[in-house]
matplotlib code that plots the C-alpha trace (Angstrom):
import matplotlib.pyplot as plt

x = [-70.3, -69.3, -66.2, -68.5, -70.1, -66.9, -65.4, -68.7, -68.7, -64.6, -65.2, -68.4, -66.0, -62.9, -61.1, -60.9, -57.7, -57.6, -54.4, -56.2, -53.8, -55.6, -55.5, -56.5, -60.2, -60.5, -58.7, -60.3, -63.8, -62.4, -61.6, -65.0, -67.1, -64.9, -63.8, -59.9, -58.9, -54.8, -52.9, -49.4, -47.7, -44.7, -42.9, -40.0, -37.9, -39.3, -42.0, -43.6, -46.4, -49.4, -53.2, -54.4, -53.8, -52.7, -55.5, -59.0, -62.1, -64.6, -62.5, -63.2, -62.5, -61.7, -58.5, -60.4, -62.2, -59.1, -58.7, -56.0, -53.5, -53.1, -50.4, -48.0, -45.1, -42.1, -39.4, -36.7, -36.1, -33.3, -34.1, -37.8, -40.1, -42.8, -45.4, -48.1, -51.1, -54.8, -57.5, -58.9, -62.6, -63.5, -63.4, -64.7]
y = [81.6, 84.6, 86.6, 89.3, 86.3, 84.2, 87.6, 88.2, 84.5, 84.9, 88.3, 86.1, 84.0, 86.8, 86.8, 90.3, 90.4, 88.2, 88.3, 87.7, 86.1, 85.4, 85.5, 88.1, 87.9, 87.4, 90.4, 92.8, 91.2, 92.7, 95.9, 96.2, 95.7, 97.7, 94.7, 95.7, 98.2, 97.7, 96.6, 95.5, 95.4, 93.6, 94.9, 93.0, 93.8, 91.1, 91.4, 88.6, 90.3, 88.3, 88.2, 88.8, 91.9, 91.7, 93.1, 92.5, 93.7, 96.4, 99.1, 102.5, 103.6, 107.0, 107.9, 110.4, 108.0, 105.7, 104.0, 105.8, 104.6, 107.0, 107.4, 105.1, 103.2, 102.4, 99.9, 98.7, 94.7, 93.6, 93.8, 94.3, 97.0, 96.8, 99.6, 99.5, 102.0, 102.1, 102.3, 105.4, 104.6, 108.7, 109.5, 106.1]
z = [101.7, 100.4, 101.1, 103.1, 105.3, 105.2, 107.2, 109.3, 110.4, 111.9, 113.4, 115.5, 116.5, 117.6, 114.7, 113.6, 111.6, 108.2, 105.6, 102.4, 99.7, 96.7, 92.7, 91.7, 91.5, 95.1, 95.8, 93.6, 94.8, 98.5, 97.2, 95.8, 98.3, 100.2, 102.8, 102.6, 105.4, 105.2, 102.6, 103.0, 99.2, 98.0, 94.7, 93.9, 91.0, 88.7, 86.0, 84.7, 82.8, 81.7, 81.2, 84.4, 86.8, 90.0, 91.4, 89.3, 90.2, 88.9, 89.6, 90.0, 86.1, 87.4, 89.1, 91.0, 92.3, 92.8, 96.7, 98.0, 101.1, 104.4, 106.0, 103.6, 104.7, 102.6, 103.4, 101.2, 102.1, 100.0, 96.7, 97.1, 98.1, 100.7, 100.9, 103.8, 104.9, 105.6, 102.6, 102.2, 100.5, 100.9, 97.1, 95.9]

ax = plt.figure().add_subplot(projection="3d")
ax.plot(x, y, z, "-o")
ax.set_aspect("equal")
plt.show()
């Protein structure tokens, strides 16, 4: 199934709240289709670069257009970062 009917199939059964941890195609496939409502974002103070983004997808291309967060949280956990907040889909 897909990601939308994979989602459509748990909410049937009560399951309403789903952490998606993928590569990065499956997340930026959720973003696209707009199936993301919170986002809950680790940064920790390592960079390992590479090929792929953490987040793929189509993207927006504009940064007007960009899916912004509402009402962000920040919290500092030891060395890392965690930023949280609802997806705001308005501009895109």
């Amino acid at each position: 199934p897909t990601l939308r009917q994979a989602l459509r199939r748990l909410a049937k059964l009560g399951i309403v709240q789903v952490l998606i941890e993928g590569g990065s195609h499956t997340l930026g496939a959720a973003f696209d289709q707009k199936l993301v409502d919170e986002v809950c974002w680790y940064l920790a103070p390592d960079f390992l670069g590479g090929p792929i983004p953490a987040t793929g997808g189509k993207g927006t291309g504009d940064p007007q257009k960009s899916i912004t967060l509402r009402n962000p949280e920040y919290k500092k956990i030891g060395p890392d970062l965690r930023i949280r907040g609802l997806c705001c889909y308005d501009q895109v």
